[in-house]
C-alpha positions as CSV (number, residue, x, y, z in Angstrom):
1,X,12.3,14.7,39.1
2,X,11.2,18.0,40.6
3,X,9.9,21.2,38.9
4,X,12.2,23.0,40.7
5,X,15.5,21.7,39.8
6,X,14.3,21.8,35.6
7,X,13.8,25.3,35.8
8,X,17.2,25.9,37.5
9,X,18.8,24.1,34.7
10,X,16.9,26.0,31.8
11,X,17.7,29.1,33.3
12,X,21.5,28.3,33.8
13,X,21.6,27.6,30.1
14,X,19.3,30.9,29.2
15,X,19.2,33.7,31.3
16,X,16.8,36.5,31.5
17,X,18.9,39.3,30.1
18,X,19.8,36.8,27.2
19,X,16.0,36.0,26.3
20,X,15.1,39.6,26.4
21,X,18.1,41.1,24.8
22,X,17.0,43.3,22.4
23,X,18.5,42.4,19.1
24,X,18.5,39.0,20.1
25,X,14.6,38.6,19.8
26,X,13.9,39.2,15.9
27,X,10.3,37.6,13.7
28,X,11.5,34.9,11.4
29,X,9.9,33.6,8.2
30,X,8.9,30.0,9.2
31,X,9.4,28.2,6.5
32,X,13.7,29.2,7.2
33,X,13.0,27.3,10.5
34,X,13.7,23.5,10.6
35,X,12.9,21.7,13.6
36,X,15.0,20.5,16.5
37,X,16.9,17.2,15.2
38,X,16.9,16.1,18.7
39,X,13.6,17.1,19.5
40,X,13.1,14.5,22.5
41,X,8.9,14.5,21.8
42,X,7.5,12.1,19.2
43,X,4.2,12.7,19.5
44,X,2.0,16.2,19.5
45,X,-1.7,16.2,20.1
46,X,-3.3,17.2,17.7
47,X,-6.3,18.3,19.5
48,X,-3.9,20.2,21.9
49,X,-2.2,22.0,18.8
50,X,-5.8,23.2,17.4
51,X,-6.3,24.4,20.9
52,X,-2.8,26.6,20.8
53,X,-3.0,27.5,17.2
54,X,-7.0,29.1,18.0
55,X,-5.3,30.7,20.6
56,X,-2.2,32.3,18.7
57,X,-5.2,33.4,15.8
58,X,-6.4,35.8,18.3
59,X,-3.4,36.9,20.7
60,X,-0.8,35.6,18.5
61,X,2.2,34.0,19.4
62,X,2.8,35.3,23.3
63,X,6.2,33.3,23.9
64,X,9.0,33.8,21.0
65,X,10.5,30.4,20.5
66,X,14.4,30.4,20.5
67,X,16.7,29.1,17.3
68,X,20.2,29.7,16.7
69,X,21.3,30.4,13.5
70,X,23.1,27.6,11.4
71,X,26.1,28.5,10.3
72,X,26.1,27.9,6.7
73,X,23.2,29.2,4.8
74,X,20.5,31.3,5.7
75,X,18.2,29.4,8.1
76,X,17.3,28.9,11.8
77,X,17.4,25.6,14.3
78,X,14.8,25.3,16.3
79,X,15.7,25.2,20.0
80,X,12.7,25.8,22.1
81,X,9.2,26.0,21.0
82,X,8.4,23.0,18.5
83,X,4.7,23.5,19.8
84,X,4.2,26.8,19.4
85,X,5.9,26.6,15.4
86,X,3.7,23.8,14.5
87,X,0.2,25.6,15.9
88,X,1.7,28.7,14.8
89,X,1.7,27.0,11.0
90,X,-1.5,26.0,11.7
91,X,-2.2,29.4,12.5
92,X,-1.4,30.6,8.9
93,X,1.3,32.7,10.5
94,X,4.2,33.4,8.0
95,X,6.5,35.2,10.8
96,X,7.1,34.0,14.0
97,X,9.0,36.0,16.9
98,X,12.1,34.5,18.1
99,X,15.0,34.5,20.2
100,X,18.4,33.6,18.0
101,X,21.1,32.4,20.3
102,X,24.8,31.2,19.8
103,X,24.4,27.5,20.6
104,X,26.5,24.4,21.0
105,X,24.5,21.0,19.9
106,X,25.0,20.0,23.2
107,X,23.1,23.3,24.2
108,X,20.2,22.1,21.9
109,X,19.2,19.0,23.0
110,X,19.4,19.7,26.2
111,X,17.8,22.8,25.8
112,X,15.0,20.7,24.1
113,X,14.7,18.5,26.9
114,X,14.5,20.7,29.4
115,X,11.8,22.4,27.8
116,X,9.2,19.5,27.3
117,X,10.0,18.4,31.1
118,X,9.0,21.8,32.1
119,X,5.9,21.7,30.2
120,X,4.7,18.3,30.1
121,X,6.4,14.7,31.6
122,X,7.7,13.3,28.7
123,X,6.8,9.8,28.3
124,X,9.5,7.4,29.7
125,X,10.8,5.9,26.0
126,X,11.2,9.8,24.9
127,X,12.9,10.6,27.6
128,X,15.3,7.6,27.1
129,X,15.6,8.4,23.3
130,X,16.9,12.1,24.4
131,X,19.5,11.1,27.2
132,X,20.7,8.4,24.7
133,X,21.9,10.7,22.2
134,X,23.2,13.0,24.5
135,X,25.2,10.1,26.2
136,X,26.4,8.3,23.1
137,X,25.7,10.6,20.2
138,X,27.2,13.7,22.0
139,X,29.8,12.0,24.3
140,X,28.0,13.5,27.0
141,X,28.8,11.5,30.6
142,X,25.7,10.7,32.7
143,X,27.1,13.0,35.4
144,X,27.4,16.2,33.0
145,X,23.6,14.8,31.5
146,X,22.3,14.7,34.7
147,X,23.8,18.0,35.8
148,X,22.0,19.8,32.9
149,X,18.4,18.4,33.8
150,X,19.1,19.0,37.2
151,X,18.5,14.7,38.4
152,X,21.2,12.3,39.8
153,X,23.1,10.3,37.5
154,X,21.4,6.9,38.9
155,X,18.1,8.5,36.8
156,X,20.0,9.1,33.7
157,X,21.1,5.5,33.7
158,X,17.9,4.2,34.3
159,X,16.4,5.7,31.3
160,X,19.2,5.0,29.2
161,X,18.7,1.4,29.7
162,X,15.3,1.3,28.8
163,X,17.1,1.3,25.4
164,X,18.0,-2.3,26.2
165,X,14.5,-3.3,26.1
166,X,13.4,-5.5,23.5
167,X,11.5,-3.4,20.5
168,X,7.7,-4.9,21.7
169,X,8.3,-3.9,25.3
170,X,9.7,-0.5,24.5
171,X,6.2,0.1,22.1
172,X,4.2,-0.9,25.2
173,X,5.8,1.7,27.2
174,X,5.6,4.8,24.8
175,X,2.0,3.7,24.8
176,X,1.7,3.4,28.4
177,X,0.8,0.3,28.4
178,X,3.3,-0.8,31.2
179,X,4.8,1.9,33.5
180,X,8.6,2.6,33.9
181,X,8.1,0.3,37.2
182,X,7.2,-3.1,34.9
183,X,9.8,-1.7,32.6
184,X,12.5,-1.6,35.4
185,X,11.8,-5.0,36.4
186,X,11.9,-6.8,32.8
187,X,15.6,-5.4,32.2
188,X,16.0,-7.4,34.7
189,X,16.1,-10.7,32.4
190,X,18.2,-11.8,30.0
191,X,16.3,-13.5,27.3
192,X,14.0,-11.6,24.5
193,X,11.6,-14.2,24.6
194,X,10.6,-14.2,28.2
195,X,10.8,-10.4,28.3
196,X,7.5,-10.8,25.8
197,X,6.1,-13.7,27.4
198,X,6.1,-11.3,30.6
199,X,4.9,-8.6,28.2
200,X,2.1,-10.3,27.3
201,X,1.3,-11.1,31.0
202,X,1.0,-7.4,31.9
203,X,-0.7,-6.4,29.4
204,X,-3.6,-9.3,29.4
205,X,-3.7,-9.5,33.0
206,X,-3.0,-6.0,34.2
207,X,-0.6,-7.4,36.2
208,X,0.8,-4.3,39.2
209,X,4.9,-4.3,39.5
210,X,4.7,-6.0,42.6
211,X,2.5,-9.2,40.8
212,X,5.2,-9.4,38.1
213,X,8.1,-9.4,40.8
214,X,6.6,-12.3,42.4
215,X,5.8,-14.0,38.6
216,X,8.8,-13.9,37.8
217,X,10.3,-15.3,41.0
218,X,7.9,-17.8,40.9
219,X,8.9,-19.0,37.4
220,X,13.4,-18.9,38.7
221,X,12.1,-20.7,41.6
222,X,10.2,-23.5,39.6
223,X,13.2,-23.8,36.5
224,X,15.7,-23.9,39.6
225,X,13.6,-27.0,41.2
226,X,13.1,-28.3,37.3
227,X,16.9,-28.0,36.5
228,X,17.4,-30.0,39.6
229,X,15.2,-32.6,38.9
230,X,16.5,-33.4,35.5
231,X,19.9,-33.3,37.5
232,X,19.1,-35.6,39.9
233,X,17.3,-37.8,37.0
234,X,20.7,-37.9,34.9
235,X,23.1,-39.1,38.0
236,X,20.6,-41.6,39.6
237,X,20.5,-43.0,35.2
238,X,24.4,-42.8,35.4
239,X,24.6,-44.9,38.9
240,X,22.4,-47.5,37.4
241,X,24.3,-47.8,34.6
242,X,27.9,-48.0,36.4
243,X,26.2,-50.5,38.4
244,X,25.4,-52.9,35.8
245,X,29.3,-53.0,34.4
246,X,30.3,-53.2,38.0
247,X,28.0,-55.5,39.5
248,X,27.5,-53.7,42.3
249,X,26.1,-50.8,44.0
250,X,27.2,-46.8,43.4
251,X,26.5,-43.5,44.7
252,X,27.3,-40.3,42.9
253,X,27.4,-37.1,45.0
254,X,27.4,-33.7,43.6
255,X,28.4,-31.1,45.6
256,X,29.2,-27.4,44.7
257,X,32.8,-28.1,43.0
258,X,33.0,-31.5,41.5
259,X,31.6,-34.4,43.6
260,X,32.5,-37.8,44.6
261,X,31.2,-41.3,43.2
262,X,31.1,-44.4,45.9
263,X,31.3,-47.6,44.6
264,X,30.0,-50.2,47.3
265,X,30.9,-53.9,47.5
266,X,29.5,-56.8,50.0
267,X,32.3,-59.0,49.9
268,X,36.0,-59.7,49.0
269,X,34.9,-61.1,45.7
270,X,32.8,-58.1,44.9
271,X,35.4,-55.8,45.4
272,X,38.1,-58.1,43.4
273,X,35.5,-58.0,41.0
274,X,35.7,-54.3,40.7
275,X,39.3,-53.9,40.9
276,X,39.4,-56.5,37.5
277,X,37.0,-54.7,36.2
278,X,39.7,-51.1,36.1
279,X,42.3,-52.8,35.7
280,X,41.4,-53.9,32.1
């Protein structure tokens, strides 16, 4: 996901003459501000804000953030900026210079998005949370989604299927515990209580993507030999028992659709035996 393309997509959704048009840009009492409900980011470093909120003590705020104004009532949405309002607060500011813009919610989140891409790699699970509501929340397709941030709608899906992680594997990965490569590869089965016994795995054994692959291949390979086993353990009890109510010796074949059974006999007797035995 390149730099590059991000800032093409922010700037297609805010242009230069926008940002610094003149009655646009205005200081806004913070506490009419409420924050971005789809704020993608759901963590903020604390140590990081003390950092920006020093900062903005002695040159102030240097970038105004952007809102748009909600349309009933007197307050602002934030847009763009969440950082800078939180160290600002910090700050003791009361005012905070902004940009107010005539937005769309689709606009915000993606706005949002953009912004915290361009600044800092959101971790994977945010990333998923924000391209989730904009594909199901606000009917946004995965081609209009990934037009926006500027990636190829293959990404989008990816993330959006980290959704369909179980809850302990999804934790792991907003912790960065696992990367978005183990994450890719549990999605790949089916049942919850594998994905944690994998989980687990990882995380005691620091497995790399490319140990879990072959795990996991390992463990199909040795059900599939296990399954067979059993299988070949129930025909070979079901030929033993045909054999005692026929007196005589059967074969049971499996193959892919259905199978055959063989029922052997020595002698004329045997087989008139067998034939009495049906018939009844």
């Amino acid at each position: 996901m390149s730099k590059k393309a991000l800032g093409k997509g922010l700037k297609a959704l805010i242009s230069d003459d926008e940002v610094f048009g003149g009655e646009r840009l205005a200081y806004i009492d913070i506490e009419r501000i409420e924050t971005n409900p789809f704020q993608p980011r759901l963590h903020f470093d604390e140590e990081s804000l003390n950092e920006l909120a020093n900062s903005i003590k002695e040159k102030g705020v240097l970038q105004p953030i952007v809102v748009y104004k909600k349309e009933k009532g007197a307050g602002y949405t934030l847009v763009v900026g969440e950082r800078r309002l939180r160290a600002s607060i910090k700050a003791g500011l009361k005012k905070i210079p902004a940009i107010i813009k005539k937005l769309k919610d689709k606009d915000l989140i993606g706005l949002a998005v953009l912004e915290n891409l361009q600044r800092e790699d959101l971790n994977p699970m945010e990333l998923s949370e924000a391209l989730y509501k904009m594909n199901k929340k606000m009917e946004m397709s995965q081609e209009e989604i990934g037009k926006i941030l500027g990636i190829d709608r293959a990404s989008v899906s990816n993330y959006i299927r980290l959704k369909n992680l179980e809850e302990r594997t999804q934790k792991a990965l907003f912790e960065e515990k696992i990367s978005m490569g183990h994450a890719k590869v549990l999605l790949q089965l089916k049942e919850k209580e594998k994905e944690n016994l994998f989980l687990k795995e990882i995380i005691n054994k620091g497995l790399s993507v490319r140990e879990l692959e072959k795990m996991i291949s390992s463990s199909k390979e040795h059900k599939r030999k296990k399954g067979k086993k059993e299988e070949d353990l129930y025909f070979k009890s079901l030929e033993e028992e045909l054999k005692t109510y026929l007196g005589s010796v059967v074969k049971i074949n499996k193959k892919k659709r259905g199978g055959e059974i063989k029922i052997l006999f020595k002698n004329m007797e045997e087989l008139d035996k067998i034939i009495k035995y049906f018939k009844e």
